[in-house]
BAZAMAR-382842 format. One record per residue (C-alpha): x, y, z; residue number from 1; residue in one letter. Coordinates in pm, 1 decimal. Layout:
<rs>
[r [X, Y, Z], NUM, "a"]
...
</rs>
This chain:
<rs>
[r [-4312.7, -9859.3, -2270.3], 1, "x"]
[r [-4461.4, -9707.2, -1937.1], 2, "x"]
[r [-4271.8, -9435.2, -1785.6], 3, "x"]
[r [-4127.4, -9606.6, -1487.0], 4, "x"]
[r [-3964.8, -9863.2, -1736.6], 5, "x"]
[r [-3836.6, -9567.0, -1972.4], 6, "x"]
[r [-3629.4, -9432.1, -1675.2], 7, "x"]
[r [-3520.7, -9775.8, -1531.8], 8, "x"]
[r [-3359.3, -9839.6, -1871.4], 9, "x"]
[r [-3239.0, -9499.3, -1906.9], 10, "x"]
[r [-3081.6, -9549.5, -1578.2], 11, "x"]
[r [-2927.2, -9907.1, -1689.8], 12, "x"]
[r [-2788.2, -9746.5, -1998.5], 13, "x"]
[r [-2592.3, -9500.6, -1770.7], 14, "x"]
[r [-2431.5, -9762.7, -1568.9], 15, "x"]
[r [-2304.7, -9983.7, -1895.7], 16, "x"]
[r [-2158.4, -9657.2, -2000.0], 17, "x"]
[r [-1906.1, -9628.4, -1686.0], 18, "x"]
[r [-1896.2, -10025.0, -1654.1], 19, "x"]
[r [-1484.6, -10118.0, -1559.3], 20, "x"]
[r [-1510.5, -10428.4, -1763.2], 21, "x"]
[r [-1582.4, -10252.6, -2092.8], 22, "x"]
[r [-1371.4, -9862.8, -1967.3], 23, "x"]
[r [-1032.6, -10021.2, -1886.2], 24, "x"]
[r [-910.8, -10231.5, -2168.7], 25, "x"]
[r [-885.7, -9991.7, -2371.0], 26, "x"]
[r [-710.8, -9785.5, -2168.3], 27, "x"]
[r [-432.3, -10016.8, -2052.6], 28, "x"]
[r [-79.6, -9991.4, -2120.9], 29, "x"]
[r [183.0, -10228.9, -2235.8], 30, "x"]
[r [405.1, -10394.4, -1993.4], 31, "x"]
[r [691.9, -10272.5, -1885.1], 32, "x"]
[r [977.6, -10432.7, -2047.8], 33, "x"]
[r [1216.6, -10496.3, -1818.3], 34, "x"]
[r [1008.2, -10463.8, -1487.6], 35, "x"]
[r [682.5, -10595.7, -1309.2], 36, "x"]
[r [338.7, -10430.0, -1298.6], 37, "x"]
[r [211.2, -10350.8, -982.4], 38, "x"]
[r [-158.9, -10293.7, -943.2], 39, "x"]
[r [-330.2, -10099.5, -654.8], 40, "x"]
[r [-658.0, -9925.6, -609.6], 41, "x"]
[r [-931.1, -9830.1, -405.5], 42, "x"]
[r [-1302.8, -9742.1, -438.8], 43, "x"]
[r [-1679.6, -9869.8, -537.1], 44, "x"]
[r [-1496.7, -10033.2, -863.8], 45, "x"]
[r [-1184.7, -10103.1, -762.3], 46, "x"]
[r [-1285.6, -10521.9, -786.9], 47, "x"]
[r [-1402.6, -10508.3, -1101.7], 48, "x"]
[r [-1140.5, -10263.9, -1243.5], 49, "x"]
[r [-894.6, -10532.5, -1090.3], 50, "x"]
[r [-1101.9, -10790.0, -1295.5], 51, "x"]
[r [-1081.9, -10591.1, -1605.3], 52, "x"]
[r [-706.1, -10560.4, -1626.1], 53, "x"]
[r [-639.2, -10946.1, -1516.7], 54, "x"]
[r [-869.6, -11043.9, -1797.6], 55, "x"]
[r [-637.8, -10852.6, -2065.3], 56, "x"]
[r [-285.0, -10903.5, -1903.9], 57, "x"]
[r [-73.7, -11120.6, -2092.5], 58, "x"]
[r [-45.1, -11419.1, -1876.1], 59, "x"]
[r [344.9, -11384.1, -1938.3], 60, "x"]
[r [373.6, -11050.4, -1779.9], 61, "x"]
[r [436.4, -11031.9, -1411.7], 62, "x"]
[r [136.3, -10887.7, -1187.1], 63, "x"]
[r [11.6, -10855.1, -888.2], 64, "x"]
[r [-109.4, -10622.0, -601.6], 65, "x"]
[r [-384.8, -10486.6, -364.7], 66, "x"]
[r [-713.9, -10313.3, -422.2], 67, "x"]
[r [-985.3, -10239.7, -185.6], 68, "x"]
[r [-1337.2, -10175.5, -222.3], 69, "x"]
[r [-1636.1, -10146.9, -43.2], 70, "x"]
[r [-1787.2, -10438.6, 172.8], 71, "x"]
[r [-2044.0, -10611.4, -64.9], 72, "x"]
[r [-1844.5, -10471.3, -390.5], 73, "x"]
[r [-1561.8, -10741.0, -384.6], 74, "x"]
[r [-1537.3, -11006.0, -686.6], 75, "x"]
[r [-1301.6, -11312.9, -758.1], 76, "x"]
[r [-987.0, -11239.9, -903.6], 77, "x"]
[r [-657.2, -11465.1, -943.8], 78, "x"]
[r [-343.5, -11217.8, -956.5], 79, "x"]
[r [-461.3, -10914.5, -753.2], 80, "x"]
[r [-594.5, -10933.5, -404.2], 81, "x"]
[r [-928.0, -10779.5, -317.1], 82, "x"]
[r [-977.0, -10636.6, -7.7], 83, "x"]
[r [-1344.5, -10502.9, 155.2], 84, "x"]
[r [-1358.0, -10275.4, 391.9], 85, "x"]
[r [-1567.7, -9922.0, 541.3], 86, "x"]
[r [-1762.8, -9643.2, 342.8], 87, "x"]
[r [-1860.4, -9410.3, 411.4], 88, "x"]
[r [-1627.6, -9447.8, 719.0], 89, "x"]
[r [-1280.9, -9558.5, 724.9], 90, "x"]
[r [-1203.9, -9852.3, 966.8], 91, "x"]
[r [-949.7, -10089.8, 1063.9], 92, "x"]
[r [-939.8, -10316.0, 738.6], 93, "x"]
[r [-889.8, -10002.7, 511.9], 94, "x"]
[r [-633.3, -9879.2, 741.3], 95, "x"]
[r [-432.3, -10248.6, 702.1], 96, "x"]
[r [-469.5, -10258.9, 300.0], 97, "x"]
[r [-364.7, -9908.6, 293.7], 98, "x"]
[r [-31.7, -10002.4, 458.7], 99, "x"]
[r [20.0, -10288.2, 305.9], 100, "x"]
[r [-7.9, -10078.1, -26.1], 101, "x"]
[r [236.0, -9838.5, 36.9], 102, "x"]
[r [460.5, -10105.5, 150.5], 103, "x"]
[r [487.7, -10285.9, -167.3], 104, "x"]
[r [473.6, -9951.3, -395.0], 105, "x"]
[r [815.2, -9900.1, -236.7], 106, "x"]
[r [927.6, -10166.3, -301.3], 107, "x"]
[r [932.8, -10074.4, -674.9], 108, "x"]
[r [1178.5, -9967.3, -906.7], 109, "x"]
[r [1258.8, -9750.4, -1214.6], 110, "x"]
[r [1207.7, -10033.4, -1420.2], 111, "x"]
[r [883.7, -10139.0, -1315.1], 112, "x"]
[r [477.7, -9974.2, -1366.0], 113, "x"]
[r [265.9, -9842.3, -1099.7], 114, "x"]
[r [-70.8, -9933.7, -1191.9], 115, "x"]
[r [-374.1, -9762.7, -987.5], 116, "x"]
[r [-708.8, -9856.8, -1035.2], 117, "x"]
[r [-916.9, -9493.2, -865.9], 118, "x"]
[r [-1298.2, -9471.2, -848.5], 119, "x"]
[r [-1553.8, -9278.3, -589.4], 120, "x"]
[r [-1512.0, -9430.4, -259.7], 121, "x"]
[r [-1144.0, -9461.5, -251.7], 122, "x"]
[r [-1119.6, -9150.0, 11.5], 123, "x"]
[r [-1267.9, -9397.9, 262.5], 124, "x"]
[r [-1149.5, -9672.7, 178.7], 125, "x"]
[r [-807.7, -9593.9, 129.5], 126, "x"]
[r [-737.9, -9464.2, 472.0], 127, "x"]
[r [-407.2, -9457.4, 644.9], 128, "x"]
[r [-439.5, -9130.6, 901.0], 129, "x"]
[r [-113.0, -8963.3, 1032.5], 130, "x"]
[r [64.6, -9058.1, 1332.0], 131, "x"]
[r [-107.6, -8811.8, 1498.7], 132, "x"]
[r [-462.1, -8894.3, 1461.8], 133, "x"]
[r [-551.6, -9251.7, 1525.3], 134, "x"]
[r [-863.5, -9403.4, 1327.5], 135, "x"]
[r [-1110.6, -9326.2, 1575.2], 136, "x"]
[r [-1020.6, -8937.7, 1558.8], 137, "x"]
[r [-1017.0, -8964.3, 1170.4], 138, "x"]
[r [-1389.1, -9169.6, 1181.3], 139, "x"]
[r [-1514.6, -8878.9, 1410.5], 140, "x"]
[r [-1433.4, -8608.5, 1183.3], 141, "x"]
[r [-1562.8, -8787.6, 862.6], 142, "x"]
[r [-1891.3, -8866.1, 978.0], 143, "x"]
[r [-1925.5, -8492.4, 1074.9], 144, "x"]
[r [-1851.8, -8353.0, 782.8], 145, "x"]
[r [-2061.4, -8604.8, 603.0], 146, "x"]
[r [-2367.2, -8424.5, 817.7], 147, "x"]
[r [-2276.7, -8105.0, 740.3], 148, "x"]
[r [-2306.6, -8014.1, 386.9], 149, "x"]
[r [-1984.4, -7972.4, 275.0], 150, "x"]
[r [-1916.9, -8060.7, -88.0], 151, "x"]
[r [-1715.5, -8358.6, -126.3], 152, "x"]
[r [-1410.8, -8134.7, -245.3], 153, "x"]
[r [-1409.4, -7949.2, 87.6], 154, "x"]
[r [-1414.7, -8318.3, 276.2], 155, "x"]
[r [-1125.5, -8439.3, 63.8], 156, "x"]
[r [-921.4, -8139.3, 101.2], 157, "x"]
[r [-928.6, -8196.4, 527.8], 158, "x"]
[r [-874.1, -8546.6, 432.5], 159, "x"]
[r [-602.4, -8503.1, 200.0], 160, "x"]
[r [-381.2, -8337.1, 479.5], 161, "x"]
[r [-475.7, -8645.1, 735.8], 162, "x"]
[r [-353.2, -8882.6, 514.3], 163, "x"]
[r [-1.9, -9058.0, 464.3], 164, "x"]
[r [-136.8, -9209.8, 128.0], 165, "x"]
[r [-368.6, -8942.9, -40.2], 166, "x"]
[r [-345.7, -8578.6, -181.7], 167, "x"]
[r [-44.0, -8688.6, -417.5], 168, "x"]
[r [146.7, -8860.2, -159.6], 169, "x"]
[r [145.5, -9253.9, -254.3], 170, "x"]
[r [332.4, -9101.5, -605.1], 171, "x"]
[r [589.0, -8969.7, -355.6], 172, "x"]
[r [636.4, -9340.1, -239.2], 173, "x"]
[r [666.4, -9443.1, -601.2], 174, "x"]
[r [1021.6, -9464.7, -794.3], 175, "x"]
[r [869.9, -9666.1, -1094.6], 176, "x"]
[r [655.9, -9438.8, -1359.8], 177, "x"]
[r [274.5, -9441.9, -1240.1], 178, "x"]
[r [-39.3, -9514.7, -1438.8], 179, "x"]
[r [-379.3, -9419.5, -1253.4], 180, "x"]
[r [-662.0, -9496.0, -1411.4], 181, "x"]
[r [-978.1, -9297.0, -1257.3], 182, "x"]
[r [-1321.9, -9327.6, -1313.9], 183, "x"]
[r [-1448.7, -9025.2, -1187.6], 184, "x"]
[r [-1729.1, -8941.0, -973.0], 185, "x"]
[r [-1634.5, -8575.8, -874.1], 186, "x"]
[r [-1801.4, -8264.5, -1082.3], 187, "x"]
[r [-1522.1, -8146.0, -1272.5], 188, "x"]
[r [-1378.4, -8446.6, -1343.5], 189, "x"]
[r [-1005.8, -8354.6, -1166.2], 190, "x"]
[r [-808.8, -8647.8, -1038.4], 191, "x"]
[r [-740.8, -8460.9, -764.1], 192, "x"]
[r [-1094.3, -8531.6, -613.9], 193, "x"]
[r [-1127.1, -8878.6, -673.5], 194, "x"]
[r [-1036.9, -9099.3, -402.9], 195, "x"]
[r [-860.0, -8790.7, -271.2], 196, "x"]
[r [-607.7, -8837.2, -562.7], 197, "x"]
[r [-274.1, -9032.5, -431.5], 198, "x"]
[r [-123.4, -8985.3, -760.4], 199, "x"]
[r [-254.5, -8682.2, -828.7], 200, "x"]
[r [-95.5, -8280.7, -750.5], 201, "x"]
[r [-280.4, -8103.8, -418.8], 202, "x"]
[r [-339.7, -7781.2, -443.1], 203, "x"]
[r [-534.3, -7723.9, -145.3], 204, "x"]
[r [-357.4, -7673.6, 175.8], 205, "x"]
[r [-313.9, -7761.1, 564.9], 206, "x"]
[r [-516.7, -7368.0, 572.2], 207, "x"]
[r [-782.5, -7505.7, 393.3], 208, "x"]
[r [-860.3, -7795.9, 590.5], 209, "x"]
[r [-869.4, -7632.4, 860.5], 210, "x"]
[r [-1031.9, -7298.3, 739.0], 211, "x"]
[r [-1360.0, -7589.1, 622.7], 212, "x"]
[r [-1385.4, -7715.0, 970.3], 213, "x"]
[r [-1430.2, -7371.9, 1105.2], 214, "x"]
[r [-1659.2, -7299.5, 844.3], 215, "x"]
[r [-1876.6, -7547.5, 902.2], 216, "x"]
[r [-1817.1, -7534.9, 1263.9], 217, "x"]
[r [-1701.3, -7914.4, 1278.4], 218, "x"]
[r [-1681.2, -8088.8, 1604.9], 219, "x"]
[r [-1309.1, -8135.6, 1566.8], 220, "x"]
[r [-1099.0, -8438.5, 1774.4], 221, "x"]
[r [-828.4, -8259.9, 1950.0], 222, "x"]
[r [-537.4, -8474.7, 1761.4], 223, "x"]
[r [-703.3, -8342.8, 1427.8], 224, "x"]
[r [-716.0, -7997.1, 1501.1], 225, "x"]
[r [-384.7, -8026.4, 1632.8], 226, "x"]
[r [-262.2, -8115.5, 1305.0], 227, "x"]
[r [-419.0, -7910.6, 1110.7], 228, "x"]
[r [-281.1, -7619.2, 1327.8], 229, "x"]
[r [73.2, -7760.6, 1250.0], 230, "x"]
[r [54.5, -7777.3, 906.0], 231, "x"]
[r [-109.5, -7426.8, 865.6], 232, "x"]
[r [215.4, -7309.9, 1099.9], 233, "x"]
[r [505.6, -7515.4, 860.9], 234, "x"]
[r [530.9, -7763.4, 1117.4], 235, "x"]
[r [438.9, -8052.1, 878.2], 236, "x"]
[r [534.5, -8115.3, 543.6], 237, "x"]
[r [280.2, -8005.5, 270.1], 238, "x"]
[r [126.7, -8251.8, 27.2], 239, "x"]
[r [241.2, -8237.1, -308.4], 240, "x"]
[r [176.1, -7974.2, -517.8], 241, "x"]
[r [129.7, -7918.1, -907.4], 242, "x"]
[r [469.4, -7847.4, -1099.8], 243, "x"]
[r [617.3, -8096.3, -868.5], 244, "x"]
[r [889.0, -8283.5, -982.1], 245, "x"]
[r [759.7, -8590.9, -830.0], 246, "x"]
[r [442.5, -8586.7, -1097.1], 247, "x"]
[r [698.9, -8590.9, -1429.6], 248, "x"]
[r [671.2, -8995.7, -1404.6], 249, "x"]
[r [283.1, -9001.4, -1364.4], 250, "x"]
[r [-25.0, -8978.5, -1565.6], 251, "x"]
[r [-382.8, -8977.1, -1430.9], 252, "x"]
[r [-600.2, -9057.0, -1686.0], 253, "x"]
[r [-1012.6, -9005.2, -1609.6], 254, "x"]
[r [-1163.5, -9283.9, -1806.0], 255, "x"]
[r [-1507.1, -9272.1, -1766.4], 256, "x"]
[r [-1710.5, -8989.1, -1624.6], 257, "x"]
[r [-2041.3, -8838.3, -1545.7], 258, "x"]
[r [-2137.6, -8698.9, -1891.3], 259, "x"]
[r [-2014.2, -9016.8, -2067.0], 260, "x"]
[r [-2353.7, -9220.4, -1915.4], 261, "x"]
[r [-2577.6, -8902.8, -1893.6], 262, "x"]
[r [-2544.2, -8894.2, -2278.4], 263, "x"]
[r [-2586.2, -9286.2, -2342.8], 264, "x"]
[r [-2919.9, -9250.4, -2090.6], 265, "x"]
[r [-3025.4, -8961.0, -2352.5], 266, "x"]
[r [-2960.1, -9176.5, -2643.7], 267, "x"]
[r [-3152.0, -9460.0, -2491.4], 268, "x"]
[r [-3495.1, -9168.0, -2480.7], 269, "x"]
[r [-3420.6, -9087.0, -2861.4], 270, "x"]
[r [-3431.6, -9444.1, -2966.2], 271, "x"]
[r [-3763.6, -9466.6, -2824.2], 272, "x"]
[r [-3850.5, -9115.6, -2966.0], 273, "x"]
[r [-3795.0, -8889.1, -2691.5], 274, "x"]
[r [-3601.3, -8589.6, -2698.9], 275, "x"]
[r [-3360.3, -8528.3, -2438.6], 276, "x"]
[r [-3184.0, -8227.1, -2262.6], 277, "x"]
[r [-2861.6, -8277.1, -2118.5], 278, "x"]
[r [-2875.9, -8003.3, -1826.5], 279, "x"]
[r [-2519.1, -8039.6, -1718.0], 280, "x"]
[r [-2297.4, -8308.7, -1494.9], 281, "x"]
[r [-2225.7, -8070.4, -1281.5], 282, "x"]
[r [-2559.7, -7990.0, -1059.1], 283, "x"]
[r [-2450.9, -7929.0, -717.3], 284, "x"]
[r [-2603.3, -7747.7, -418.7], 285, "x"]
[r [-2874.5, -7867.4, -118.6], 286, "x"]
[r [-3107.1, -8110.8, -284.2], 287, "x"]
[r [-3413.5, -7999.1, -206.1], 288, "x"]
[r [-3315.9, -7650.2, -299.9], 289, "x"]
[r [-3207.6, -7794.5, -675.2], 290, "x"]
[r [-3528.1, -7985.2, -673.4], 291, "x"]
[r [-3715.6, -7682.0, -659.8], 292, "x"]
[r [-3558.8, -7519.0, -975.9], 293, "x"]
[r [-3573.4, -7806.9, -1139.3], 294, "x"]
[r [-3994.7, -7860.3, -1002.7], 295, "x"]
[r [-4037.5, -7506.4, -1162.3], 296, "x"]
[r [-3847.4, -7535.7, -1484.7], 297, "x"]
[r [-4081.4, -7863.0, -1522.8], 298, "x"]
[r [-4407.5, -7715.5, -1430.4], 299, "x"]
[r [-4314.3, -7429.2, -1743.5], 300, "x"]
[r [-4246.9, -7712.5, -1991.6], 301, "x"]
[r [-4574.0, -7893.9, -1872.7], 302, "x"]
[r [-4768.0, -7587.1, -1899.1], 303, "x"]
[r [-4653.0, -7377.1, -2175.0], 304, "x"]
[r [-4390.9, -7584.2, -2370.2], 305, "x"]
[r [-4116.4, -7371.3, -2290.4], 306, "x"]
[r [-3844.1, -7411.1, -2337.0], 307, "x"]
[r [-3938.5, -7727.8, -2481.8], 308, "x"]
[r [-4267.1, -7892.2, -2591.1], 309, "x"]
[r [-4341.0, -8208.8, -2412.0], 310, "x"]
[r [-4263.2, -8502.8, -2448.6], 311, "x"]
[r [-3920.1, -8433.3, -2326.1], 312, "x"]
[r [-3663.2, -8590.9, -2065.3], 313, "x"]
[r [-3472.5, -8375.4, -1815.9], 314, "x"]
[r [-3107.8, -8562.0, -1754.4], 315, "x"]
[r [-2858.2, -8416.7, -1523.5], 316, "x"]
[r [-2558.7, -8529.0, -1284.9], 317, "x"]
[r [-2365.5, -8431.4, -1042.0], 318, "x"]
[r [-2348.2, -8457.7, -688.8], 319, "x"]
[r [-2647.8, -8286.4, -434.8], 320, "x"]
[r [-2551.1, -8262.6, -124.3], 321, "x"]
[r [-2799.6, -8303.0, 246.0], 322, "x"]
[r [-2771.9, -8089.5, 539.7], 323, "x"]
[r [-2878.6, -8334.1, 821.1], 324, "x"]
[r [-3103.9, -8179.3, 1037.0], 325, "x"]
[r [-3332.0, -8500.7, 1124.1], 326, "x"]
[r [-3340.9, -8822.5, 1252.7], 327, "x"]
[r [-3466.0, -8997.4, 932.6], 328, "x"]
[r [-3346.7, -9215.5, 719.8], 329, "x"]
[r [-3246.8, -9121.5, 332.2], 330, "x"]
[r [-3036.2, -9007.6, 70.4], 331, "x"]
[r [-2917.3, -8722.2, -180.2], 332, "x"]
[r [-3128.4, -8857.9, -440.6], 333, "x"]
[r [-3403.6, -8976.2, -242.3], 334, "x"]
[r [-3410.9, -8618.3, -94.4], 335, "x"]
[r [-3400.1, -8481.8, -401.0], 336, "x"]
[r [-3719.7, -8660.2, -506.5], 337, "x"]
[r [-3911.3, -8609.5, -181.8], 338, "x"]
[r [-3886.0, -8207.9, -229.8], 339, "x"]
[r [-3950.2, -8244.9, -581.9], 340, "x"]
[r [-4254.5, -8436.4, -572.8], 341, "x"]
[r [-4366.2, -8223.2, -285.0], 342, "x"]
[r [-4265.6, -7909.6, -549.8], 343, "x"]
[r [-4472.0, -8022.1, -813.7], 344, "x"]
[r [-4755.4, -8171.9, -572.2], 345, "x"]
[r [-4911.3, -8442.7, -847.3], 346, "x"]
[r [-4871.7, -8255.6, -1187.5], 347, "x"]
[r [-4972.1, -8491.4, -1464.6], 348, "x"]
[r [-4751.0, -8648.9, -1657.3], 349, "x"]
[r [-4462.8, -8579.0, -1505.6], 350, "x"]
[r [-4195.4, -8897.0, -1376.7], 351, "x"]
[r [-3874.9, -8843.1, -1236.6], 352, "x"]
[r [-3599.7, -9085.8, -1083.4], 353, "x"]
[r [-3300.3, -9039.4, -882.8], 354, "x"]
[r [-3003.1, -9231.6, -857.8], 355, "x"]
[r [-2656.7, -9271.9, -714.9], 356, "x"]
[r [-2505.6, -9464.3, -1017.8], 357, "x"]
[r [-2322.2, -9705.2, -743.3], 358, "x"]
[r [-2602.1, -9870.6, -644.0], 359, "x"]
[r [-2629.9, -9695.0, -276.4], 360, "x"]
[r [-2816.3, -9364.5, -191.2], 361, "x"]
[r [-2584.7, -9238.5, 86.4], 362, "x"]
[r [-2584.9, -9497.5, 342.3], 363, "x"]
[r [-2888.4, -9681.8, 252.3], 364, "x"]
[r [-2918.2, -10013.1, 63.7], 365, "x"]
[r [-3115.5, -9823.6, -268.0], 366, "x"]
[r [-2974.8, -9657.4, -507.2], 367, "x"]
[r [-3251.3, -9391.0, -538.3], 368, "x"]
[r [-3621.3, -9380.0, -608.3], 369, "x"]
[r [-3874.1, -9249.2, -881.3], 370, "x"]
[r [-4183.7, -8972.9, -771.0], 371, "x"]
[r [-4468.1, -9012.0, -1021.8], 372, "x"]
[r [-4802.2, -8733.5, -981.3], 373, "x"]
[r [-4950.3, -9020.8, -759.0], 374, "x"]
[r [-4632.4, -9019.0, -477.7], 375, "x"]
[r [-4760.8, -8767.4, -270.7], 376, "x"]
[r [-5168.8, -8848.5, -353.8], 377, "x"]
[r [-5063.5, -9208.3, -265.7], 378, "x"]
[r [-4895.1, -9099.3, 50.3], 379, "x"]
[r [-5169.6, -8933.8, 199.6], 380, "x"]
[r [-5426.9, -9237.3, 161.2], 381, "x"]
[r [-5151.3, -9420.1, 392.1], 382, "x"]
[r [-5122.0, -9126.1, 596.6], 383, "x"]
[r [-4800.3, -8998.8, 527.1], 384, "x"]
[r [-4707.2, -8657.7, 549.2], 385, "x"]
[r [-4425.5, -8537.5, 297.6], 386, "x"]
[r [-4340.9, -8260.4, 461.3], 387, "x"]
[r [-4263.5, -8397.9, 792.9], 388, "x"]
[r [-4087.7, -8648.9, 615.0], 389, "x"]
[r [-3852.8, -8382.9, 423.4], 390, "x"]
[r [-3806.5, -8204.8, 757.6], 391, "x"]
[r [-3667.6, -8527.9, 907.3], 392, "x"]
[r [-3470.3, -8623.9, 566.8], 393, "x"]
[r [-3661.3, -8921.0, 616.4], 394, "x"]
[r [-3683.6, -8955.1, 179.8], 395, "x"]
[r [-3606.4, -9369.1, 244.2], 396, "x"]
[r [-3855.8, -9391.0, 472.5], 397, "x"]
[r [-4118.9, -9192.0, 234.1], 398, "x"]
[r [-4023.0, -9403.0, -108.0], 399, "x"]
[r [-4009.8, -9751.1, 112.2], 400, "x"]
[r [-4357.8, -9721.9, 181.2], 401, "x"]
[r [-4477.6, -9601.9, -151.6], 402, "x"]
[r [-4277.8, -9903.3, -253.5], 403, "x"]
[r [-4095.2, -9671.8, -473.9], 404, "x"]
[r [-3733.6, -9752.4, -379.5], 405, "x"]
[r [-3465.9, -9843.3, -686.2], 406, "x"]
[r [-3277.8, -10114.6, -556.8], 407, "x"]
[r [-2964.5, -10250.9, -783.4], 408, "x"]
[r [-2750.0, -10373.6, -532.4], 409, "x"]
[r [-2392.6, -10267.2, -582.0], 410, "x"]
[r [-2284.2, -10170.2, -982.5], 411, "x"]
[r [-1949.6, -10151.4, -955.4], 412, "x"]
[r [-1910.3, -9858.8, -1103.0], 413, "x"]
[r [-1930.7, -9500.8, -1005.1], 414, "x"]
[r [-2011.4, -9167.1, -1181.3], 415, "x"]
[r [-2189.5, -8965.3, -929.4], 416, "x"]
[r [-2571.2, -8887.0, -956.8], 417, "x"]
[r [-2785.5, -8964.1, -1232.4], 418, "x"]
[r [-3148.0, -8760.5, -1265.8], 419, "x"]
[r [-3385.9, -8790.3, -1499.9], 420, "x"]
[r [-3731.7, -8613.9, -1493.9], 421, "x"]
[r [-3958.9, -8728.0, -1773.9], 422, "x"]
[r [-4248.9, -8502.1, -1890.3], 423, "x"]
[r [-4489.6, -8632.1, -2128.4], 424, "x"]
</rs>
């Protein structure tokens, strides 16, 4: 098998690994005796997570609800609605299906099940701002931070204390016992980060939020800053916190995560008799700067078989993260690749790919790219400059015309990053 087609598999064998129809049946509970199950949910696989548990409900159990997901990422279901709306910014449609969620999760009682369907996304699409911030201020601030650098943690902790619904407060809402199954695409793997946990304890604060927009010298909407200055002086109440009483009726379960798919993408390489080293699910930092380590940790295995002797795959996750500085178009992964393949400027024998397991690369339609030791020889003959391309994190741009681009369309599923440098 050539070595683009060892990493495209390697790359499908991640995604069946964190796929909702195969992660949540076995993780679903009984019905409550006495009571109804209601199902909500947001994020990249909310829809098919929705799928998953209608497809092993007993049709004699009562069950319904709301999930929303992504435009694009909706499928047909029968007892739960689906609802599309904006990622990476909130809009009006996520606003709606977040009300309409917290309206019928009061409505529940003791006897009844909460049943919440979290993936990677669900911070955006789950959106129901304060009464004082309207959408518009709440879009503002998002798509700033989104430019900045900050690590998804340090976004979800401003957005936790904007929210009505997230940072622990829908389980406030909730008098029936609470179920929330998460597939997580946070390093660490804590509810609390996923979909900017609803059902999960907060243990960030109003301070915090407003500590990371000074920080990374945000330009703040007055109504937001506002806020966050009122919550850092007592004026508003906190979100919930851990050891809160609220939580004894709730479980948040993560069931399926990075390192699940970054070790069925290394068992794929050993069936077809190549080693693999798992380098953590965890890799965070500016992605050209991780590139770089990982360009010179390659170019010693290449050269002197050390730490291993070639042929070995590289596989890592996590989440990168992009300081926009440029006007071009491209993603973590993309980026990632670009600085790598620039790093290692057409060593032999060495193939790497990059991809967000949802099927999207930031804002783009690809889920990543592969850099072979022809990218950046091929790139000159059509006149492209890769360093002028990296300057303007214009990565998309660079892989579209190498005609490099992974495209999946969306998986619905999500896990975070999955990278995979091969080195024969």
């Amino acid at each position: 098998m050539n070595p683009r087609k060892l990493l495209l598999h390697s790359f499908n064998a991640a995604i069946a690994a964190a796929d909702p129809l195969l992660v949540v049946p076995r993780n679903l509970p009984r019905p409550p005796p006495a009571g109804r199950t209601l199902v909500v949910g947001a994020g990249k696989a909310a829809a098919a997570m929705a799928l998953a548990v209608e497809n092993h409900w007993p049709e004699t159990a009562v069950l319904n609800g709301i999930v929303v997901t992504r435009y694009g990422h909706g499928i047909p279901t029968n007892r739960i609605t689906v609802i599309e709306a904006g990622h990476p910014l909130p809009d009006e449609q996520g606003e709606h299906a977040a009300r309409n969620i917290l309206a019928e999760v009061s409505k529940l009682g003791a006897d009844d099940l909460l049943l919440c369907l979290l993936s990677g996304g669900g911070s955006s699409l789950l959106s129901l701002p304060l009464a004082s911030v309207a959408l518009h201020d709440l879009q503002a601030v998002t798509q700033e931070l989104l430019r900045s650098g900050a690590t998804i943690q340090e976004i979800n902790t401003v957005r936790k204390h904007l929210s009505v619904i997230q940072g622990g407060r829908l389980a406030a809402f909730c008098r029936a016992p609470i179920l929330a199954l998460v597939i997580s695409d946070v390093t660490g793997d804590d509810p609390t980060h996923v979909a900017s946990g609803p059902c999960a304890p907060d243990p960030t604060t109003y301070q915090e939020a407003h500590a990371i927009l000074e920080r990374y010298q945000i330009s703040t909407p007055a109504a937001v800053m506002d806020t966050l200055l009122a919550g850092k002086q007592g004026k508003l109440t906190e979100t919930p916190k851990p050891g809160d009483t609220i939580f004894g009726k709730v479980e948040n379960r993560v069931i399926a995560r990075a390192h699940d798919s970054l070790v069925a993408a290394g068992e794929f390489f050993r069936s077809q008799g190549i080693p693999a080293a798992i380098l953590g699910d965890a890799v965070t930092g500016e992605a050209r700067a991780v590139a770089k380590v990982y360009a010179a940790l390659a170019r010693e295995i290449r050269r002197y078989g050390h730490p291993w002797k070639p042929p070995i795959v590289l596989i890592s996750g996590g989440e990168t993260t992009v300081t926009v500085s440029g006007n071009g178009r491209g993603g973590r992964n993309a980026e990632f690749l670009l600085s790598l393949a620039i790093e290692l400027d057409g060593v032999k024998d060495i193939y790497a790919l990059a991809c967000d397991t949802d099927g999207i690369d930031g804002a783009e339609h690809n889920a990543g790219a592969i850099a072979a030791p022809d990218s950046l020889p091929r790139a000159r003959q059509l006149g492209i400059n890769a360093a002028t391309a990296l300057a303007d994190n214009g990565s998309y741009t660079f892989f579209n015309q190498l005609d490099d681009l992974i495209v999946t369309g969306p998986t619905r599923t999500n896990v975070n990053d999955y990278r995979a440098i091969l080195i024969l």
